[in-house]
C-alpha positions in Angstrom: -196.0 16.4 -74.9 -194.8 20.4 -74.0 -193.3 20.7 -77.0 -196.3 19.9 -78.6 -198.3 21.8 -76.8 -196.3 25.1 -77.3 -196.3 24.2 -81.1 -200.2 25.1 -81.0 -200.6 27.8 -77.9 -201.0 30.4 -80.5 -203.3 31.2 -83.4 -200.5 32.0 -85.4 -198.3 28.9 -84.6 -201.5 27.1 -86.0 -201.7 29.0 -88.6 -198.5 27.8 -89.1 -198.6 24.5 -88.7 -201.6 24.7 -91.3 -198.9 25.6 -93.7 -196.6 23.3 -92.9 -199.7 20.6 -93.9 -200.5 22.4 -96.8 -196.5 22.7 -98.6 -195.8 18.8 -96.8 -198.7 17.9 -98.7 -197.2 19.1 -101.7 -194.0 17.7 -100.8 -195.3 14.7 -99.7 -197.7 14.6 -103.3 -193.9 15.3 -105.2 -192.1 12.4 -103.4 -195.0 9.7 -103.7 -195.0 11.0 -107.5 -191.7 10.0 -108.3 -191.5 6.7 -106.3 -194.4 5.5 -107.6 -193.6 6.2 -111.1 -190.4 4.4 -110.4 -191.1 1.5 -108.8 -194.3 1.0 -110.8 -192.0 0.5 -114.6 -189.6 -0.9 -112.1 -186.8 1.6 -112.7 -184.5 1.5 -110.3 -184.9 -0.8 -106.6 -187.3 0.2 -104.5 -184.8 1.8 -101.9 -183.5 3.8 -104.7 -186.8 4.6 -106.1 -187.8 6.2 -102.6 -184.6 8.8 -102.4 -184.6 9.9 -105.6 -188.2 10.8 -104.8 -187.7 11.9 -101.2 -184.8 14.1 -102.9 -186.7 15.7 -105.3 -189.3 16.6 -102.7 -187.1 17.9 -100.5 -185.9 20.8 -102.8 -189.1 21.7 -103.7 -190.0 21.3 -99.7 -186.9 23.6 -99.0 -188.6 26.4 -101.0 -192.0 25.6 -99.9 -191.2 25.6 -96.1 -189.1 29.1 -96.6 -191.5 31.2 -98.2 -194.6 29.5 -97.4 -194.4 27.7 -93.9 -192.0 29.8 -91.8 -192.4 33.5 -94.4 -188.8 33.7 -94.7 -186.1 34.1 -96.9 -184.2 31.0 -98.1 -180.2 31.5 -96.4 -177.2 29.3 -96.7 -177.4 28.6 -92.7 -181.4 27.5 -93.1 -180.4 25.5 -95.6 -178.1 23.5 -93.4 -180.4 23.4 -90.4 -182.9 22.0 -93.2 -181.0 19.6 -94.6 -179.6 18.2 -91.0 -183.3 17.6 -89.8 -183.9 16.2 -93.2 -181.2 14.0 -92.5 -182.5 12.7 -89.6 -186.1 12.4 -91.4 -184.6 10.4 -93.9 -183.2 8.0 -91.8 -186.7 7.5 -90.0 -188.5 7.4 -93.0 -186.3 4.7 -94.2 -186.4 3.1 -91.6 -189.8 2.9 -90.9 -190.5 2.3 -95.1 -188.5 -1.2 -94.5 -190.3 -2.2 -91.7 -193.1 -1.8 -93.0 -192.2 -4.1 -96.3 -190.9 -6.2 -94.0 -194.1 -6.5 -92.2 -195.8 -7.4 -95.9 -197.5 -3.9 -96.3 -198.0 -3.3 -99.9 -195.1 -1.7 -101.1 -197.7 1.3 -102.9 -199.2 2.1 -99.7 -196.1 1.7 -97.4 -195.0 5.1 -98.2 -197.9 6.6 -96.9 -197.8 4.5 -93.4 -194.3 6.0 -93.1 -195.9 10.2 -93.9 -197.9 9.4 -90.8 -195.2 8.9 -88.4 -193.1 11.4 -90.1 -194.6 14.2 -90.6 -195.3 15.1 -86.8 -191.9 14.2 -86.0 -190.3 16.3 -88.8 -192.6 19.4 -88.2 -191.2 19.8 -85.0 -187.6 19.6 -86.2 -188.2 22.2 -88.7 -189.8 24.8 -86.5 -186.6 25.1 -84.3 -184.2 25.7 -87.7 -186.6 28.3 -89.3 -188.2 30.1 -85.3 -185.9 29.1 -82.5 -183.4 31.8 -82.9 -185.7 34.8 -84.0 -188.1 33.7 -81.2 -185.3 33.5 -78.9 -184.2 37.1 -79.5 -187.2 38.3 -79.1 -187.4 36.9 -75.7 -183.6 38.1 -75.1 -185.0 42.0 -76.0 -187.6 41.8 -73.8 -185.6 40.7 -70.4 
C-alpha cells in the first residue's frame, strides 16, 4: 500500500500515471487488436494468438512509455529494464488469461479480465526502470 501511495503524492506522478493510462490504453487497444483478429479466423491457438499480440503491443508500448509516459529518451539499458518487467508481466498475464479460460470466461472477454489485474501491477514495475535511478540521484545531490 506505500508504494502505492508514493505513486500518487504528487501532481506530477499523477500526471504521470494519467499517461501511463492513456499509452496502456493504446497498448492495450494494439494487443486486443491482434488477438482478436487471430483467434477470431482461428489463425493460430489461442496461447499463440495472445503473444504475438501482447508482442506487437509491447514495441509500440516501449515507444509509448519512453516518450510519452516517463518523457525520456528510449536507451539500450531502459530497454532491458522494460523488457525484464515485461517479462514478468507476461508471465502474469498468462497466467491469469488461462485461469480465467479455465474458469469458462469467454475467451473474447478473458483478455480484458486479465488488463485489470495487470495493469496496476505493471505500472508499478515500470516506474522504477524509467524514475528510480534519476529520482534517486536527485535525492543523493541533495544530502
Amino acid at each position: 500500500m506505500e508504494i502505492i501511495k508514493s505513486v500518487f503524492h504528487s501532481k506530477s506522478k499523477r500526471y504521470q500515471f494519467i499517461r501511463y493510462c492513456t499509452v496502456g490504453s493504446l497498448a492495450a487497444g494494439i494487443h486486443y487488436g491482434v488477438y482478436f483478429v487471430l483467434q477470431e479466423y482461428e489463425l493460430v491457438n489461442l496461447n499463440i494468438a495472445y503473444t504475438i499480440g501482447y508482442a506487437t503491443s509491447f514495441i509500440c508500448n516501449f515507444f509509448m512509455t519512453s516518450y510519452f509516459t516517463f518523457r525520456s529518451n528510449p536507451s539500450l539499458k531502459k530497454a532491458l529494464g522494460f523488457g525484464g518487467s515485461h517479462l514478468v508481466n507476461y508471465l502474469i498475464h498468462m497466467g491469469l488469461f488461462n485461469l480465467f479460460l479455465s474458469l469458462d470466461v469467454n475467451q473474447e472477454i478473458a483478455p480484458l479480465f486479465v488488463l485489470a489485474v495487470a495493469v496496476p501491477v505493471n505500472f508499478v514495475m515500470l516506474r522504477f526502470v524509467f524514475k528510480h535511478k534519476k529520482e534517486q540521484t536527485a535525492v543523493d545531490t541533495a544530502n
